[in-house]
C-alpha positions in Angstrom: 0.0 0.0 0.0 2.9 2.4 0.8 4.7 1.7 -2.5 1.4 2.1 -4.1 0.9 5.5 -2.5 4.7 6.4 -3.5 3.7 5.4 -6.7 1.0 8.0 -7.4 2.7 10.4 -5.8 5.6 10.1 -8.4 3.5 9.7 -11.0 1.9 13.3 -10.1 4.7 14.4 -9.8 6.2 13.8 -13.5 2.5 14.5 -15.2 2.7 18.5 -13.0 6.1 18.7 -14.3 5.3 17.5 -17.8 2.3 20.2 -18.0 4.1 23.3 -16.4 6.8 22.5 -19.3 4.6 22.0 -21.7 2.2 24.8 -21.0 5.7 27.6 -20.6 6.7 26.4 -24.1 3.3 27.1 -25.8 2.4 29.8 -23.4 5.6 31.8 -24.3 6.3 31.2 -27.7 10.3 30.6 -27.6 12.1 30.8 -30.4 13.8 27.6 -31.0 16.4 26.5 -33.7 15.2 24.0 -36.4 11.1 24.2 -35.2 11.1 28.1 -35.1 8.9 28.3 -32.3 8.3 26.5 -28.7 4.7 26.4 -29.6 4.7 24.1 -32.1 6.1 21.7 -30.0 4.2 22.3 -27.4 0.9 21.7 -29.4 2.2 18.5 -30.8 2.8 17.3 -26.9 0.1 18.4 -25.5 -2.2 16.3 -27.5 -0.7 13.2 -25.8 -2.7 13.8 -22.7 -5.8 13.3 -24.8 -4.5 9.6 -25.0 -6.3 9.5 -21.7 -9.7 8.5 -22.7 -11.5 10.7 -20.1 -9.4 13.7 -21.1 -10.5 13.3 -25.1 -13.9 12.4 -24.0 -13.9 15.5 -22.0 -12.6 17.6 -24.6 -14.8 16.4 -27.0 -17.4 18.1 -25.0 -16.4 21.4 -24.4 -15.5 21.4 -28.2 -19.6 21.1 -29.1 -20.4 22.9 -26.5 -21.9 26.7 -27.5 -19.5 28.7 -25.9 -16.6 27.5 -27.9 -18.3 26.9 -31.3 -19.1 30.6 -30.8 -15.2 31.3 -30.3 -14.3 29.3 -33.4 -17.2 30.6 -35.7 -16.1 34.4 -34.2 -12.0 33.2 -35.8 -14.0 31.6 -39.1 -15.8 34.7 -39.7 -12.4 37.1 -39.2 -10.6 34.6 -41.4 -13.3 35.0 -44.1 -14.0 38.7 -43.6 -10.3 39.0 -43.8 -9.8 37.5 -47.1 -12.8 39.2 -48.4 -11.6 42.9 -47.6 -8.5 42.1 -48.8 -9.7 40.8 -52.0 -13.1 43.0 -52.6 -10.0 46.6 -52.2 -7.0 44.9 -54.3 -4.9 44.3 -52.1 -4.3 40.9 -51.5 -2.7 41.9 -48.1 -3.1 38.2 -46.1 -0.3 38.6 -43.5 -2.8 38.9 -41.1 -4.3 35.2 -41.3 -1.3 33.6 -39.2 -2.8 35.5 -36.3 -5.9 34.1 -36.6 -4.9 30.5 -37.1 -2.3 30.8 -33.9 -5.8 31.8 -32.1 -8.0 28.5 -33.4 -4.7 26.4 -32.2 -5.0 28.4 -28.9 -8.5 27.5 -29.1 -7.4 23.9 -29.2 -4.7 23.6 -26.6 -6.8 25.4 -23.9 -9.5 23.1 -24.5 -7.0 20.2 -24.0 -5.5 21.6 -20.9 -8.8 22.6 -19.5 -9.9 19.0 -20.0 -6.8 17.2 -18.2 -7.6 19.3 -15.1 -11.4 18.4 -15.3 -10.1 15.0 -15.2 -7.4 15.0 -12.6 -8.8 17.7 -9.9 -10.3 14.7 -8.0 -7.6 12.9 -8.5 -4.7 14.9 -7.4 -5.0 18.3 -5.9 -4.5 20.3 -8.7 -5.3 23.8 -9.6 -5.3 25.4 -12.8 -4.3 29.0 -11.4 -1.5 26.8 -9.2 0.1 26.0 -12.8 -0.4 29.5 -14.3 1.5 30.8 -11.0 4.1 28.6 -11.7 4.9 29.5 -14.8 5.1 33.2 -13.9 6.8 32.9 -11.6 9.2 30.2 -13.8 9.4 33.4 -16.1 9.9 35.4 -13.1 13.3 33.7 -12.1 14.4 34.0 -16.1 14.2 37.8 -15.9 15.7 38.5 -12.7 18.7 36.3 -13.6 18.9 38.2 -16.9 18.5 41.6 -15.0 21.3 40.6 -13.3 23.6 38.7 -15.3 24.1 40.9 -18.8 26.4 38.1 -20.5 23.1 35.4 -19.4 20.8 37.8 -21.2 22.8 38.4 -24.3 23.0 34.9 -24.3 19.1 34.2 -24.0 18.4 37.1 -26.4 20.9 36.1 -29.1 18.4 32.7 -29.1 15.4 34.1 -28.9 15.0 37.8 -30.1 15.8 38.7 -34.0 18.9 41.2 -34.9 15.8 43.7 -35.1 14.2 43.2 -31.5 17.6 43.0 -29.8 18.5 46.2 -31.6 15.1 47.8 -30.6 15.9 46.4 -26.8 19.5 47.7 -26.8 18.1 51.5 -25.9 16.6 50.1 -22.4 19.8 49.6 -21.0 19.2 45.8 -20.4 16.2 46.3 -18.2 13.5 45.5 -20.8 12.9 42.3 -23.2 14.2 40.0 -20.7 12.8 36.3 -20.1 12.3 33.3 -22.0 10.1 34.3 -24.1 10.0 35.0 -28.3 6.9 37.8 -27.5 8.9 41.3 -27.4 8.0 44.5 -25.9 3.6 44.4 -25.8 3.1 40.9 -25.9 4.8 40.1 -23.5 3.6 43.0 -21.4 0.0 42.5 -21.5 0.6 38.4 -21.0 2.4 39.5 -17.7 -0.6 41.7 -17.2 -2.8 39.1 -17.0 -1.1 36.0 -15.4 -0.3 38.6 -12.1 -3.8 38.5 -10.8 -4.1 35.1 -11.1 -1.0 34.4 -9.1 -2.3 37.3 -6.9 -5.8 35.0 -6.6 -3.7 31.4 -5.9 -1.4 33.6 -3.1 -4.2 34.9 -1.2 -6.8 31.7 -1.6 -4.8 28.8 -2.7 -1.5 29.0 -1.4 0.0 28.1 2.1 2.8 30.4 2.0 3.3 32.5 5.5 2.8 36.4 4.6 6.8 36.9 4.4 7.0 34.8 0.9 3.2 35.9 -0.1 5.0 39.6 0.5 8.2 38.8 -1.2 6.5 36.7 -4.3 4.0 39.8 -4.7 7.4 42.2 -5.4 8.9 40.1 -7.4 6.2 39.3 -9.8 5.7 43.0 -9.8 9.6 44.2 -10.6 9.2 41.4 -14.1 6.4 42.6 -15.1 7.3 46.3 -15.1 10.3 45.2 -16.8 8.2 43.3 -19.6 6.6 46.6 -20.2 4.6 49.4 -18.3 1.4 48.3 -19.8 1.7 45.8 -17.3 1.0 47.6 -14.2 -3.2 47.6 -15.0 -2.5 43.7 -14.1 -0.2 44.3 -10.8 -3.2 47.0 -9.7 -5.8 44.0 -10.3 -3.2 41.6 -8.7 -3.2 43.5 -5.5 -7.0 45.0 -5.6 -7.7 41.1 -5.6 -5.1 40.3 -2.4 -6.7 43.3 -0.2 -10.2 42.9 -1.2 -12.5 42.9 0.9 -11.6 45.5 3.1 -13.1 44.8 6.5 -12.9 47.7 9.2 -12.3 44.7 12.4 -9.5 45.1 14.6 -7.9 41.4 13.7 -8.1 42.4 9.8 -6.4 45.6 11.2 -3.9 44.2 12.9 -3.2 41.4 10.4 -2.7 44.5 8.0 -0.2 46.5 10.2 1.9 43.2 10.4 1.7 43.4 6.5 2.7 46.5 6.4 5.4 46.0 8.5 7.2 43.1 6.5 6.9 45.1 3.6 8.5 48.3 5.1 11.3 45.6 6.0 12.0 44.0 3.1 11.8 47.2 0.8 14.7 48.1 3.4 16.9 45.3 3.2 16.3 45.4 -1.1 17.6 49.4 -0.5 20.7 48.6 1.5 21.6 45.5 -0.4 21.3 47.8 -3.7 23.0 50.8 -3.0 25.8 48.9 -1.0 26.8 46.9 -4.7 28.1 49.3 -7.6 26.1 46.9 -10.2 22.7 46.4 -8.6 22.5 50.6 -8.3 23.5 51.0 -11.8 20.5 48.1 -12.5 18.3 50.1 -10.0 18.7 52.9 -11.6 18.5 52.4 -15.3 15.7 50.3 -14.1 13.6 54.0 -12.3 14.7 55.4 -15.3 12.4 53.1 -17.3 9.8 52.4 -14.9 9.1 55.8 -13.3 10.0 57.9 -16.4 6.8 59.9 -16.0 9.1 60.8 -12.5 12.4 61.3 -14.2 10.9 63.6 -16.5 8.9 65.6 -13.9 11.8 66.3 -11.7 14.5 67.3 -14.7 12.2 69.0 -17.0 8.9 69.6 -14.9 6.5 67.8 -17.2 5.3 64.2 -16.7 4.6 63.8 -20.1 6.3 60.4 -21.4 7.1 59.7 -25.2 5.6 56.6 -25.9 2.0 57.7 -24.5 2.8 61.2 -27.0 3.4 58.6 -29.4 0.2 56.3 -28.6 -2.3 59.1 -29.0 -0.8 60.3 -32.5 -2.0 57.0 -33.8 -5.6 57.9 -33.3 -6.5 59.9 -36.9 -9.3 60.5 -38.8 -8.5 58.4 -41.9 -9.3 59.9 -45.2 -10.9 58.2 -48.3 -11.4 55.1 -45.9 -14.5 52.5 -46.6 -15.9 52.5 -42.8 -17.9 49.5 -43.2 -14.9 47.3 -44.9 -11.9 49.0 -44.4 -9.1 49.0 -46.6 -7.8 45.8 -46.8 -4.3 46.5 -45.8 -2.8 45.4 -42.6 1.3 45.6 -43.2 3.2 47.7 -45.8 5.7 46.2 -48.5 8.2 46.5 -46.4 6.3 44.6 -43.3 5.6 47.5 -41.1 2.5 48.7 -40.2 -0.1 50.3 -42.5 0.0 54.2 -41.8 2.6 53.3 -39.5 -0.1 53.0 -36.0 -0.1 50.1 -34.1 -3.2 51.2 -31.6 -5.6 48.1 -31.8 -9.0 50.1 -32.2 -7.2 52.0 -34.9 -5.3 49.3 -36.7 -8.8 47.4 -36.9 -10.8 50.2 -38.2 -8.2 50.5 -41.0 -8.2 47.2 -42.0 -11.4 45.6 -42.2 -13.5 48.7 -40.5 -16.6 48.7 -38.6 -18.3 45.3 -39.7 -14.9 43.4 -39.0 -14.3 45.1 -35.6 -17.7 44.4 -34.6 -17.5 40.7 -35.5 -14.5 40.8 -32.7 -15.7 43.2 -30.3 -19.3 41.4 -30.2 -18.3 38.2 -29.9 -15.3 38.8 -27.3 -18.3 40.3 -24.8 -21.2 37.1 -25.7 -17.9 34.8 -24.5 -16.6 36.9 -21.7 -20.0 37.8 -20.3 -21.8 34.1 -20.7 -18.9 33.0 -18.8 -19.0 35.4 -16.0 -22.5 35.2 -15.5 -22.3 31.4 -15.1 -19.6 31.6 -12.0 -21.0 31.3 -8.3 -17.7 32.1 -7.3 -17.9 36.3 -6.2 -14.1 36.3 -6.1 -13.6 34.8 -9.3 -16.4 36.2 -10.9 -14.4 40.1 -10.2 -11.2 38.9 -11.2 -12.3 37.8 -14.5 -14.7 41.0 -14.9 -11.4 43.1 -14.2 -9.8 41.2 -16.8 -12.3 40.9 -19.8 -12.6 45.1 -18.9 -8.8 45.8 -18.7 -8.2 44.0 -22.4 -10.5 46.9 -23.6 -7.7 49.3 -22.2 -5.1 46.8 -23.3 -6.6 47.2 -26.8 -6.4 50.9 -26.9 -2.6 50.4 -27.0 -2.2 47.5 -29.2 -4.4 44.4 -31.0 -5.6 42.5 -28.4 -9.2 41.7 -28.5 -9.5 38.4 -30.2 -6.3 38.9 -31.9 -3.2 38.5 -29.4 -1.8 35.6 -29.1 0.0 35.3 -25.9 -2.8 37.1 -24.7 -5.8 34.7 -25.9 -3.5 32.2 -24.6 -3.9 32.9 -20.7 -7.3 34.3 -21.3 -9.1 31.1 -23.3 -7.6 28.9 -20.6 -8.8 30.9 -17.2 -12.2 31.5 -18.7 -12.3 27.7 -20.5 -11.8 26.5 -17.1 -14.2 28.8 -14.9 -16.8 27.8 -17.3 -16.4 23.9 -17.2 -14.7 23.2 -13.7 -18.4 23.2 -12.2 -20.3 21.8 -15.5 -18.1 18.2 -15.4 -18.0 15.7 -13.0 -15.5 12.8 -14.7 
């Protein structure tokens, strides 16, 4: 019976460890020599779990079920719409339909993943947004070792970033496009963004941690994904709205608040001296300010807070000329492979290229999946998370194409709202 038990426990063990590999590869999209791209492996692997026959069974379920056949008919229609704007102005631009075959694969490997953890949560105990922390925080340690360690990141970088992107990167002074990941710069922003309240929601519910690591864990997450990109900080505020909330006015909440208070006053202490008694880590410190807190910088030596990349952002938003509004234009990326009209602001960029009845094809159906899978949660705490996140990609969006079109992005999000909407539906 003991060997049995030893066993199982192993055998947990190397499925866990198989998952969180599998699910960083596909999740992250490294670049890889010979196969291009993590993903691709990934999706070839994790279609071995569905040689469990209660994992395809179960996947074959949430494949017919509405929801989902409203996701992939939502992709079909962009696909076709796509191809018919592009034909119906001349321009034959398709460099768009990648994207929206990467999303029906994303489609595909949620549904998977969603279905092994349907089958194994009475089984083992095993929690979807325990795996999603991991894996930040598994991206988490790959920053900070590249934050620290130039010659590791160049080394990282020279695998997984083009000549272009680690040219792009080189004017952030090493604090920015770090991690193992082949997303640069928004991407990999917004994907950090999104992942932080979830590990916020496994620290505060799931995980047995004392408050000194919950504390410590909380930082860290927050110093990568500032570094990812300052887009990222809509997440951290969700992150932390989700680990204070609700605020009860009782003098034990109180007093288990001052203690919290406390170990963060202490630890943001012992980070200061550490840093400013080591000649590198200030240089890092400050280079990483610089980035972070520009808005700061900026005020204080040349009394404006204005910062160049949201100057930059809000030039993107024009008034097109000689534009079909209901179709577009049909162009999506110049000759040369940048953008058309050179804007990269998602409500913008969609407008242009397959205008209002393409963007309402995404935006409606986006809100019909979000909102059918809120509405179905008893959970209240889950239930606000996932409203803060279905209303923070419309801010996300406003920056870059997120809305049914990012990849990393849909990645996280299919799989956290795939799995609040089944996890209570199936009993296997």
């Amino acid at each position: 019976m003991k060997m049995l038990k030893l066993n199982k426990s192993f055998i947990y063990k190397i499925e866990c460890f198989y998952l969180i590999l599998v699910s960083f590869l596909f999740l992250y999209g490294i670049s890889m020599p010979v196969v291009v791209n993590s993903s691709y492996v990934a999706f070839f692997f994790i279609f071995i779990l569905m040689l469990r026959r209660n994992v395809f069974e179960c996947s074959i379920y949430i494949l017919k079920s509405k929801i989902v056949l409203l996701l992939i008919l939502c992709i079909s229609l962009l696909i076709y719409f796509s191809i018919f704007t592009s034909v119906i102005n001349g321009t034959y631009d398709f460099s768009i339909l990648p994207t929206h075959v990467n999303n029906l694969a994303t489609i595909f490997f949620s549904i998977v993943c969603t279905s092994y953890f349907i089958v194994m949560k009475d089984k083992y105990d095993i929690s979807l947004y325990k795996l999603l922390s991991i894996i930040f925080l598994l991206q988490c340690f790959f920053v900070i070792l590249m934050l620290l360690s130039p010659s590791f990141s160049m080394l990282v970088q020279s695998v997984t970033k083009t000549e272009a992107q680690i040219s792009r990167l080189s004017s952030y002074n090493g604090i920015r496009g770090l991690g193992l990941t082949g997303f640069v710069a928004f991407g990999f922003s917004i994907t950090m963004g999104i992942l932080y309240p979830i590990m916020s929601y496994w620290i505060k519910y799931e995980s047995k941690l004392n408050d000194f690591f919950k504390i410590l864990i909380l930082l860290i997450g927050a110093i990568c994904s500032l570094s990812a990109g300052r887009t990222s900080i809509l997440g951290i505020f969700i992150g932390l709205f989700i680990v204070i909330y609700p605020i009860r006015i009782e003098i034990n909440y109180i007093l288990r608040s001052m203690k919290v208070y406390f170990i963060i006053i202490a630890i943001l202490i012992a980070l200061i001296y550490i840093i400013f008694n080591n000649k590198e880590l200030t240089n890092i410190a400050i280079f990483y300010s610089r980035y972070v807190f520009q808005s700061i910088w900026n005020y204080i030596e040349y009394g404006s807070f204005s910062v160049q990349s949201l100057e930059h952002l809000d030039s993107m938003y024009f008034y097109p000329d000689d534009l079909n509004w209901l179709i577009g234009s049909g162009h999506y990326t110049n000759a040369d492979g940048s953008y058309y009209m050179h804007t990269d602001a998602g409500y913008m960029r969609f407008i242009l290229y397959f205008g209002l009845i393409g963007s309402l094809i995404a935006y409606v159906c986006f809100i019909l999946f979000s909102l059918t899978t809120i509405g179905s949660l008893n959970d209240k705490v889950i239930q606000l998370i996932l409203i803060l996140i279905f209303l923070s990609s419309f801010i996300y969006h406003y920056k870059g194409e997120v809305i049914m079109f990012s990849v990393p992005y849909n990645r996280v999000y299919f799989l956290i709202f795939f799995w609040s909407y089944f996890n209570n539906r199936l009993s296997i």
